[in-house]
C-alpha positions as CSV (number, residue, x, y, z in Angstrom):
1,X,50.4,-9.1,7.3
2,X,47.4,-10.2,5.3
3,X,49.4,-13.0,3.6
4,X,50.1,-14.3,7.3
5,X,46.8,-14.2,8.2
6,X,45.7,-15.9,5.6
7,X,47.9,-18.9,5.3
8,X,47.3,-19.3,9.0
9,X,43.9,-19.2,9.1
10,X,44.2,-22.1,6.0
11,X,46.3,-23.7,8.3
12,X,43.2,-23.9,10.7
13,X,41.0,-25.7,8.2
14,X,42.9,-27.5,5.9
15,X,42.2,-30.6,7.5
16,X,39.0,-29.9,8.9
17,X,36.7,-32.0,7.4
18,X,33.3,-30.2,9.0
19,X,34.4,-27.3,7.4
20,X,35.0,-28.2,4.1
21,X,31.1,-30.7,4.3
22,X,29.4,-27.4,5.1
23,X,31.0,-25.0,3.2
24,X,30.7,-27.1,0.0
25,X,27.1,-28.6,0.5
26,X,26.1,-24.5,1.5
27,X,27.3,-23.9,-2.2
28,X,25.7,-27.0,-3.8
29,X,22.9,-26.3,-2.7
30,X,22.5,-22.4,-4.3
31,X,22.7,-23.9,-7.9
32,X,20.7,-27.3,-6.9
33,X,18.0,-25.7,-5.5
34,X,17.4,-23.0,-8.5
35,X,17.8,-25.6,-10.9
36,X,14.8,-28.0,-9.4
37,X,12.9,-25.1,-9.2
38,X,13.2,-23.9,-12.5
39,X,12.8,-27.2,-13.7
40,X,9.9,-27.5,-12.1
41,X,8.1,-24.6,-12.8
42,X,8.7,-24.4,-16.8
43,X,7.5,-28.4,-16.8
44,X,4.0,-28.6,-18.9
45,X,2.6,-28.9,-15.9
46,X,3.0,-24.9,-15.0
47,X,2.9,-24.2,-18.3
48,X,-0.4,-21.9,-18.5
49,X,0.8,-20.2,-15.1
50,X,3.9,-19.1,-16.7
51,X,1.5,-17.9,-20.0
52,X,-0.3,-15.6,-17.3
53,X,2.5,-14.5,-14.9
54,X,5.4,-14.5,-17.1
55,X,8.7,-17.0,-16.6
56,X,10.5,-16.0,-13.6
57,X,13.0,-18.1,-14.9
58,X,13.9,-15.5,-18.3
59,X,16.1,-12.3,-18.5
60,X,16.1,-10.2,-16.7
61,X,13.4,-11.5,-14.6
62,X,15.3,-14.5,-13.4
63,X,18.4,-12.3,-11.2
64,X,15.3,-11.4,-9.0
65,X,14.2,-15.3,-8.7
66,X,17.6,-16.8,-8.3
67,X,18.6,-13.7,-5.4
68,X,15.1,-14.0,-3.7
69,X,15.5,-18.1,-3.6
70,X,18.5,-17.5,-2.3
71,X,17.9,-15.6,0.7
72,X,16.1,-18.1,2.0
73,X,19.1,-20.3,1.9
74,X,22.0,-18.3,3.5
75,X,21.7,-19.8,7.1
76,X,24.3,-22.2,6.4
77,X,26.9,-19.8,5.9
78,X,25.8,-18.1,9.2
79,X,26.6,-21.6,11.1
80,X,29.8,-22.1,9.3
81,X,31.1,-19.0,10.6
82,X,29.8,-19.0,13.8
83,X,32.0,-22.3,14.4
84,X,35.0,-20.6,13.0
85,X,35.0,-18.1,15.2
86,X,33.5,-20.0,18.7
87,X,36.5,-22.8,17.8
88,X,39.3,-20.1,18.6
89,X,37.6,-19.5,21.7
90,X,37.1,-23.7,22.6
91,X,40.8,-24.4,21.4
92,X,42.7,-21.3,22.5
93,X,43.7,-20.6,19.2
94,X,43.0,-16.9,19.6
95,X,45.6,-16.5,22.8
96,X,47.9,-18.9,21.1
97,X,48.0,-16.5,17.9
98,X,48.3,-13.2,20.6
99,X,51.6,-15.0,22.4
100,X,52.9,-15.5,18.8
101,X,52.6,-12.2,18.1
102,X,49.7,-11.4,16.8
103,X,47.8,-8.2,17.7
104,X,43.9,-8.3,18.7
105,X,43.1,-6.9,15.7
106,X,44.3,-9.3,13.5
107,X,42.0,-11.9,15.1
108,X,39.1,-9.9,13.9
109,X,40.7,-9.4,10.4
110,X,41.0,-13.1,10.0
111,X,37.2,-13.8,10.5
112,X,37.1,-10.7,8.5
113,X,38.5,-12.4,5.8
114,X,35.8,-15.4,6.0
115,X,33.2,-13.1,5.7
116,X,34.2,-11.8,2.3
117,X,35.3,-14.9,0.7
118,X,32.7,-16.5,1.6
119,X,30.0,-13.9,0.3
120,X,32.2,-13.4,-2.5
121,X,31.9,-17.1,-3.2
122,X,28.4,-17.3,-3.0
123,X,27.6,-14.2,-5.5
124,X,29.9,-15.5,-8.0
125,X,28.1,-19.4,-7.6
126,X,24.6,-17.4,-7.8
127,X,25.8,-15.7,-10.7
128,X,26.6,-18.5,-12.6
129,X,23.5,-20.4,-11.7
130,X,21.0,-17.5,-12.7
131,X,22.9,-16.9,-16.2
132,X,22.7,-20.8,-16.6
133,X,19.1,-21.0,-15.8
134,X,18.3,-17.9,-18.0
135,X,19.6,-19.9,-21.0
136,X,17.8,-23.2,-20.3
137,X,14.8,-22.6,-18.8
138,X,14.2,-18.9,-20.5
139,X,13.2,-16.9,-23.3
140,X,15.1,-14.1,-23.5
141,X,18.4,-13.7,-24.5
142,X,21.1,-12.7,-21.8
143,X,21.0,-10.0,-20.1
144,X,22.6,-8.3,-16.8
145,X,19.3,-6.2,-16.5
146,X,18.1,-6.6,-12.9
147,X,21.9,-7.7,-11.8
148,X,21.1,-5.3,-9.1
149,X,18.8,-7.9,-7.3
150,X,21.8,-10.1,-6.8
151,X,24.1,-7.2,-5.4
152,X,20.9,-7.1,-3.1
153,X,21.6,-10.1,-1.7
154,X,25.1,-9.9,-1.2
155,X,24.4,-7.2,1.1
156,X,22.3,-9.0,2.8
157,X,24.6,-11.9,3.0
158,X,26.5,-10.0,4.2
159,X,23.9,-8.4,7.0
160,X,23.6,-11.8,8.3
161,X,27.2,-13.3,8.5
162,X,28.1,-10.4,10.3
163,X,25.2,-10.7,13.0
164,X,26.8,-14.3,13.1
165,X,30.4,-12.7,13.4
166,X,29.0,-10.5,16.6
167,X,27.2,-13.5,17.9
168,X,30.3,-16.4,17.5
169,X,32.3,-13.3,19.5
170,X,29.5,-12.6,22.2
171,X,29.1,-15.9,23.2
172,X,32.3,-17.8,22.6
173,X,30.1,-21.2,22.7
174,X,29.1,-22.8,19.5
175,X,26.1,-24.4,20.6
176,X,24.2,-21.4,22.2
177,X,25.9,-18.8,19.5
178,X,24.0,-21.6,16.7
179,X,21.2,-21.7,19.5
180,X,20.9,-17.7,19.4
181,X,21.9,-17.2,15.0
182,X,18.8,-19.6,14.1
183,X,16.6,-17.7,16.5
184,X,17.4,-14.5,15.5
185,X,17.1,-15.9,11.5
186,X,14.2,-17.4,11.3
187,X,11.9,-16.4,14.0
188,X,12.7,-12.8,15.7
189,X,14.0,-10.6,12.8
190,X,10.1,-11.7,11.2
191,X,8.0,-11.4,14.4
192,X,9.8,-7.7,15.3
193,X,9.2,-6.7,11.2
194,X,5.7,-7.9,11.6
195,X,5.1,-5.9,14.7
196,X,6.3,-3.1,13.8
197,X,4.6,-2.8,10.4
198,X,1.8,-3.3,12.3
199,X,2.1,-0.7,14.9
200,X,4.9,1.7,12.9
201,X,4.4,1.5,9.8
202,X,7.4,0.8,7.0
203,X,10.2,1.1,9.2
204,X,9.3,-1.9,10.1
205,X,11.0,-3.1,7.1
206,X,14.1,-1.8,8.0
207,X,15.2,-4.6,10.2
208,X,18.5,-6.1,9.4
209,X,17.8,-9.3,7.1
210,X,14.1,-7.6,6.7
211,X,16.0,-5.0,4.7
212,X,17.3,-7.1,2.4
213,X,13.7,-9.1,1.6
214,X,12.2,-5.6,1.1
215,X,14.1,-5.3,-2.2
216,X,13.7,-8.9,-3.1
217,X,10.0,-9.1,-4.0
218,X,9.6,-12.2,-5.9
219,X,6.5,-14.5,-4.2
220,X,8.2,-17.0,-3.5
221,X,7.3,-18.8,0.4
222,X,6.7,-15.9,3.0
223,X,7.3,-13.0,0.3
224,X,4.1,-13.1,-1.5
225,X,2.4,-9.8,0.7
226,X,3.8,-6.9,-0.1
227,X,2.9,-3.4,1.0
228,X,1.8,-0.1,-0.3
229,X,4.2,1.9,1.6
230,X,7.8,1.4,0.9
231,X,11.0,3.4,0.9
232,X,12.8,3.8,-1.8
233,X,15.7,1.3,-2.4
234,X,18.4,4.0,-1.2
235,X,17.0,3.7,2.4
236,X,17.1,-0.5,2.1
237,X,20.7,-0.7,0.9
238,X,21.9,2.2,3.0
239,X,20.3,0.8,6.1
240,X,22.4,-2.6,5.5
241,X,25.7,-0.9,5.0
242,X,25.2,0.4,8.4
243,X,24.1,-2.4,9.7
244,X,27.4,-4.0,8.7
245,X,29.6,-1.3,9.6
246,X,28.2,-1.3,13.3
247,X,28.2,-4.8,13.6
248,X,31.8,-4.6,12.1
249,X,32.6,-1.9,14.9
250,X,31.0,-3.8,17.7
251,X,33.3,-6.9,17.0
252,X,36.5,-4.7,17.2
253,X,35.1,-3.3,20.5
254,X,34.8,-7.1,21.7
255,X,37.5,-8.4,20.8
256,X,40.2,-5.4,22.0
257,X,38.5,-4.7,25.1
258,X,37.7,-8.2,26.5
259,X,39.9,-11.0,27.9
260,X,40.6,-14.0,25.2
């Protein structure tokens, strides 16, 4: 069944040239970025900063920098998604596929199937491109000390492409479901983390992509303030694993109980 699924939905994009721009320049773009950074930041110029602060860009210190860079750089995968999944609704694909044969639940396992290989992709690409950078731009020999920051990520990756997933199947409509993604991205998850801290306390924190930046700590651009009062990582990484799994759930609930 999984073979069929697969092959069809390669069917879907093979020649769908939007596809393949955004899903390649998203993966560009995790190396390219890291790499001007780095090479920026070890130049003479930052030279004596580096002397006081240490090289973010050196094992084991530089998983943490390449997975916190990252996270800032994960909306495009979000978008991608979001059109593979509002397309079946705008073409009909999704009731063609059901009159071939198909049951609901494959649907869902097809988009399924995006969201791993595409977060798969991306933490083999970020992995690559922090051991790279940790041999050019560092000090230290290699070392998978700190890996954990990237696994981090991943979930978080993860977090988000399935809030994408559960918007693309809410709303059908690529625009508004884009429209609704960048919102929620960029502007609510922070202002409702911000609040809360304020008002709450740490469970502020435990937001869906806030979850994620908790455990990436590096100051980079919006993650230079940290707090004094923090759960431990346990909380973080369990909190995302259920965020996934409901948003995983709610999906499945959509997509069997509603009209295609």
């Amino acid at each position: 069944m999984m073979k069929q699924i697969i092959y069809t939905e390669w069917l879907k994009v093979k020649n769908y040239r939007t596809f393949w721009v955004m899903f390649i320049l998203a993966l560009i773009i995790i190396p390219a970025s890291n790499f001007m950074l780095a090479d920026r930041a070890t130049s003479n110029n930052f030279k004596q900063v580096g002397k006081i602060f240490g090289n973010p860009f050196s094992f084991p210190e530089v998983w943490l920098t390449v997975a916190s860079m990252n996270s800032y750089m994960s909306l495009l995968f979000g978008l991608l998604l979001i059109i593979l999944v509002t397309n079946e609704y705008t073409y009909r694909t999704n009731r063609q596929n059901v009159i071939d044969g198909w049951e609901r639940s494959q649907f869902v396992y097809a988009k399924l199937f995006w969201l791993v290989t595409i977060s798969l992709l991306t933490l083999i690409v970020a992995t690559v491109s922090g051991a790279l950078i940790g041999l050019i731009y560092g000090d230290k020999p290699f070392s998978l000390e700190g890996y954990q920051y990237l696994l981090y990520y991943f979930l978080q990756l993860n977090v988000m492409l399935t809030i994408a997933l559960l918007i693309g199947v809410l709303v059908k409509r690529a625009g508004l479901g884009i429209v609704l993604f960048i919102a929620y991205n960029m502007m609510l998850d922070q202002l409702l983390s911000f609040f809360l801290k304020r008002s709450v306390g740490p469970i502020g924190g435990l937001l869906p992509l806030q979850s994620g930046d908790e455990l990436l700590p590096f100051p980079l651009v919006g993650k230079m303030v940290t707090t004094d009062t923090q759960y431990d990582t346990y909380v973080y990484v369990t909190a995302m694993l259920v965020y996934i799994a409901a948003g995983i759930y709610l999906v499945f609930r959509k997509v069997l109980k509603s009209d295609l």
